[in-house]
C-alpha positions, 0 to 999 in steps of 0.5 A: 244884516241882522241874520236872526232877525231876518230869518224871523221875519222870512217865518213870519211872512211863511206864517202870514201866508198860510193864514192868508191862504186858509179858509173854513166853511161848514158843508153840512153839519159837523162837517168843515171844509178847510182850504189850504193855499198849497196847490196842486198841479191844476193849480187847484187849492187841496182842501180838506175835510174835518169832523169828530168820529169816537172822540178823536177828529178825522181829516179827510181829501174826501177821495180828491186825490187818488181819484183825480189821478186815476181819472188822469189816466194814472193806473195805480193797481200796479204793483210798482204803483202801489209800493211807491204809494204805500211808501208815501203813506207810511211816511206821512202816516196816512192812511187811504180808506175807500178811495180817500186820505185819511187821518185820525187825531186829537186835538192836541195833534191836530194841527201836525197830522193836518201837515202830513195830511196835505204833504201826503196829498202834494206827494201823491199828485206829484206821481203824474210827473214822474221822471220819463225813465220812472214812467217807462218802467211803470208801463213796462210793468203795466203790459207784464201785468197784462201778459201775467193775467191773461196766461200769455207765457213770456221771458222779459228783458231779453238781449239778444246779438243783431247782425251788426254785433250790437245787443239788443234789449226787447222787453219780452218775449213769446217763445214759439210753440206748435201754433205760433212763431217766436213773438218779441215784444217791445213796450213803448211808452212815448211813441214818437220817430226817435223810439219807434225808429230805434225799436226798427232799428232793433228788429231788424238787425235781429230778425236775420239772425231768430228764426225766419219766423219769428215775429215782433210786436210794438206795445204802444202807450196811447192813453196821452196821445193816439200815435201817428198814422205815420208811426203806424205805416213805419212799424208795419212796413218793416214787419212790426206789429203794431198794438194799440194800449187801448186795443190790447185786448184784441190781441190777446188769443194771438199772443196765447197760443 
């Protein structure tokens, strides 16, 4: 085998593709629409918008991408969310104006920022399928954010020694004041038997050695999946509070005072 001559045909087919997969429409005037063959995970195709502004021309996802995210239920007000964001755009040198993806170029790199633009689009998509540890840290990091804007006082990342010798990690926890017990908080992203038994498990081999009143809290993830009724009855028979991610607000005095 010819192995220069294979790797140009392998380049020509990649070419071939793209101009296959490429396809331009004007919108309104002075205003085109290119649709690339790359795909995002709909297995929709990204497209782009392109149009003259000052001289230069302005490449735009019209606001697709970051929104559609959002609208998946991808909170990116988060601190940790917004660094990684910022990590992506300045590595493609991307910029998000108003909601969009945006870029400026001449004509002579035209064709280059286009490529950033859509590896920009394509790296952002792929923060909905973070790796699970990935995710459960961003959830963390949403119910701290929550604790820090309504005042709730709190020490995160506590261990602390059960009854049987093992330590025990609790993601935060209340101390108790003139009107309130102790309060320890476990935030779990993927609420199912396993994590829900093991948060059990936790609490129980603490509580005998906390305060008698001391409390627990579940902060369960439900923008997926609304947790089982079974999964509620477990956490609730054994003294756990259960509290809903889309009724957190509810339980906002009980965790201030």
């Amino acid at each position: 085998m010819n192995t220069i001559s294979e790797c140009d045909a392998i380049i020509r087919e990649y070419l071939a593709w793209l101009r296959a997969g490429l396809s331009v429409a004007e919108v309104r005037e002075g205003i085109c629409e290119i649709t690339t063959p790359f795909v995002d995970r709909h297995n929709d195709s990204l497209q782009l918008y392109l149009f003259q502004k000052d001289g230069d021309y302005i490449l735009t996802d019209d606001g697709y991408t970051l929104s559609n995210l959002e609208m998946s239920g991808v909170d990116l007000s988060s601190p940790k969310r917004q660094r990684i964001l910022e990590t992506i755009l300045q590595g493609f040198g991307v910029s998000a104006v108003e909601g969009a993806l945006t870029v400026r170029a001449r004509r002579s790199n035209l064709p280059r920022r286009k490529h950033n633009l859509i590896q920009a689009m394509l790296a952002i998509n792929d923060m909905f399928v973070m790796a699970r540890e990935q995710v459960l840290s961003l959830f963390r990091e949403d119910v701290e954010q929550f604790l820090r804007a309504n005042e709730i006082r709190f020490t995160a990342m506590i261990k602390l020694a059960g009854r049987s010798g093992f330590d025990h990690t609790f993601d935060f926890v209340i101390p108790s004041s003139p009107k309130a017990p102790e309060r320890l908080l476990r935030a779990i992203n993927r609420p199912n038997r396993d994590t829900v038994s093991s948060y059990i498990f936790a609490w129980n081999d603490t509580r005998e050695v906390r305060a008698e009143d001391t409390q627990a809290y579940a902060i369960l993830n439900d923008d997926e999946r609304r947790p089982s009724g079974d999964l509620l009855q477990a956490l609730s028979a054994y003294q756990i509070q259960p509290v809903l991610w889309s009724q957190r607000e509810q339980r906002v005095h009980a965790l201030q005072i």
